[in-house]
C-alpha positions as CSV (number, residue, x, y, z in Angstrom):
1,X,-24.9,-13.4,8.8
2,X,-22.2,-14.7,11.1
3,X,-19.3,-16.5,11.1
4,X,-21.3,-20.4,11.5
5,X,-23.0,-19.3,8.1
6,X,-19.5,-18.3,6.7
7,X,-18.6,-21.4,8.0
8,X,-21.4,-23.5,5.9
9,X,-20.8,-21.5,2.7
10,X,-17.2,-22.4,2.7
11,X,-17.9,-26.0,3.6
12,X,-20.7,-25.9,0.4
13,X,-18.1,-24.5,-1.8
14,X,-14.6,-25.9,-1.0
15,X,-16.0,-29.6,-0.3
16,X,-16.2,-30.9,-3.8
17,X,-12.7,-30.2,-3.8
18,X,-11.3,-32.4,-1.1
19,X,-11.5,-33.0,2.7
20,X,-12.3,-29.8,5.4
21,X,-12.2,-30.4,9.3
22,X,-13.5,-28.0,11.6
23,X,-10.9,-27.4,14.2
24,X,-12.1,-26.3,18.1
25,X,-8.7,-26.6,19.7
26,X,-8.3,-25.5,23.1
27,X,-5.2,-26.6,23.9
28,X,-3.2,-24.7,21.4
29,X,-4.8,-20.9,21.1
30,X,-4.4,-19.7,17.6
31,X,-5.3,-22.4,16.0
32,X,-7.5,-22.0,12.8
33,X,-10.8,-22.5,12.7
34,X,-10.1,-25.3,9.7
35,X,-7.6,-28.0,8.2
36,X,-8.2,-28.4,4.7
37,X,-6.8,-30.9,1.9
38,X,-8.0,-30.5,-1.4
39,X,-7.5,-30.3,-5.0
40,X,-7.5,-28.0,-7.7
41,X,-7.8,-30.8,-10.6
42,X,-8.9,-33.8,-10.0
43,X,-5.4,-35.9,-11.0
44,X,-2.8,-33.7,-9.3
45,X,-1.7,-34.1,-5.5
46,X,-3.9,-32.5,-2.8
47,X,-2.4,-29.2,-1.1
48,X,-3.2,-29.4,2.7
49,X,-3.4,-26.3,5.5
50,X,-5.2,-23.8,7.4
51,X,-8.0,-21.5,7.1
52,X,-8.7,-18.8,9.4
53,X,-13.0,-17.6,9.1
54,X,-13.8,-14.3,10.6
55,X,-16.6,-11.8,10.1
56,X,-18.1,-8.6,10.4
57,X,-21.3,-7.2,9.9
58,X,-20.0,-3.5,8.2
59,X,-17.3,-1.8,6.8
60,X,-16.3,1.1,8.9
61,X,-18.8,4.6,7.3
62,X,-16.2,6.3,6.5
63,X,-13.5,5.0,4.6
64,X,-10.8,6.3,6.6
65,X,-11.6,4.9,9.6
66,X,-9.0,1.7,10.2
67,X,-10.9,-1.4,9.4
68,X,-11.5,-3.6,13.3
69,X,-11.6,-7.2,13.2
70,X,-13.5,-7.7,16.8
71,X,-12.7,-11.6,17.4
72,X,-8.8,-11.3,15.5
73,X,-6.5,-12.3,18.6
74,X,-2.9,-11.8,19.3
75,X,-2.6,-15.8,19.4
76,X,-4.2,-16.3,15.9
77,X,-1.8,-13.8,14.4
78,X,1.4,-15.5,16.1
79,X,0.1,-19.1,14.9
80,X,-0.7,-18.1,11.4
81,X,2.7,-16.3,11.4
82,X,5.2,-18.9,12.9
83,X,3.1,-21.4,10.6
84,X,3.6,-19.5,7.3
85,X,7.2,-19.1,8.7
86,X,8.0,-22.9,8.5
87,X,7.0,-23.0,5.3
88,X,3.1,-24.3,5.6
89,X,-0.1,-22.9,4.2
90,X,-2.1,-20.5,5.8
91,X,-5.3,-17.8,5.2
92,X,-8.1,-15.9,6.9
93,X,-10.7,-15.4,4.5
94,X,-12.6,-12.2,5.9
95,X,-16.4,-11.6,5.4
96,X,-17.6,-8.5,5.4
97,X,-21.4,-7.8,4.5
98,X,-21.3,-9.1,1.3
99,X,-17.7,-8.9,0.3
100,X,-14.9,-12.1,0.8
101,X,-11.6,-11.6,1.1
102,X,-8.8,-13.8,1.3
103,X,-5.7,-12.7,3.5
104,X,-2.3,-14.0,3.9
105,X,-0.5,-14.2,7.4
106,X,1.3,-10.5,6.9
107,X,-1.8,-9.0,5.6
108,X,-3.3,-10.7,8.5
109,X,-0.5,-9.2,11.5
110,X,-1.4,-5.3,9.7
111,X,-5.4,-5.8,10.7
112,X,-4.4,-6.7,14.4
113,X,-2.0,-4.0,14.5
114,X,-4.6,-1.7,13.5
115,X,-3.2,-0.2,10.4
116,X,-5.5,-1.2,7.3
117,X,-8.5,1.3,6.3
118,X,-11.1,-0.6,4.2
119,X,-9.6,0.6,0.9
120,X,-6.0,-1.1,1.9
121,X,-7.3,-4.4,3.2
122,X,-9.2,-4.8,-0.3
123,X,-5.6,-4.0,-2.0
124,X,-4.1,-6.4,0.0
125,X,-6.6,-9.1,0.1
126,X,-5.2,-12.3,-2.4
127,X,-8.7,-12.8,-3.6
128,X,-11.9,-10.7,-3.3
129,X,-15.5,-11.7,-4.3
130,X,-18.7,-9.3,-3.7
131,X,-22.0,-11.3,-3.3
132,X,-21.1,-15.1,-3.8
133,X,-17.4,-17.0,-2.6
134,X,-15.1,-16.5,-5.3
135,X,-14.4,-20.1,-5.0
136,X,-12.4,-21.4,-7.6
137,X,-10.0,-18.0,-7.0
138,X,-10.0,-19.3,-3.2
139,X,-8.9,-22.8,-4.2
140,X,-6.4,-21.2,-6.5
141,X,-4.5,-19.7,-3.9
142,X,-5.0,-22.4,-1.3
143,X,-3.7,-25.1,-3.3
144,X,-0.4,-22.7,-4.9
């Protein structure tokens, strides 16, 4: 797995539920990998902002080791921070062998720092899913 098939599930899943552009920005570091504006019910406004896809092959063996996000930057923390900050919507939804989890921004600035062992970043995580995309728990918190 890597994070072009995350990628695909996500785009299979969250589709039917509005509009998803893949972002490559290289102007603006940071920037999430995805804008998204979709719907939770068909006849209520859409909810629009910014996903964040990242993945990793294994959880650490031993479960306190601190979990490592390899491809987590300083930039994508600070964006996803000063973004949340003014009041906008964003996530990182982490993949991890066959576990999902959906992270806020603060949840998000521990990882960098290197602070969360595998048991805390599950505690944290918004919304977890083992196997298949918990989908309509993603577009649950997406859209609150």
């Amino acid at each position: 797995m890597s994070e072009d098939a995350l990628r695909q599930i996500v785009r299979r899943e969250l589709s039917p539920f509005g509009k998803l552009i893949r972002i490559e920005n290289m102007v603006n570091a940071g920037t999430p990998d995805i804008n998204y504006l979709i719907r939770r019910y068909p006849k209520v406004e859409p909810a629009c902002g910014w996903l964040e896809l990242k993945h990793e092959d294994r959880w650490p063996t031993r479960r306190t080791t601190v979990f490592r996000c390899a491809s987590l930057t300083r930039e994508q923390v600070d964006w996803q921070t000063h973004w949340a900050l003014a009041g906008g919507r964003v996530w990182t939804l982490i993949q991890v062998h066959r576990d999902y989890l959906l992270v806020d921004h603060l949840t998000l600035g521990a990882l960098f720092a290197l602070q969360l062992h595998p048991p805390d970043l599950r505690r944290m995580a918004k919304v977890q899913g083992v196997g298949s995309l918990p989908t309509a728990e993603i577009v649950k918190c997406l859209t609150a």
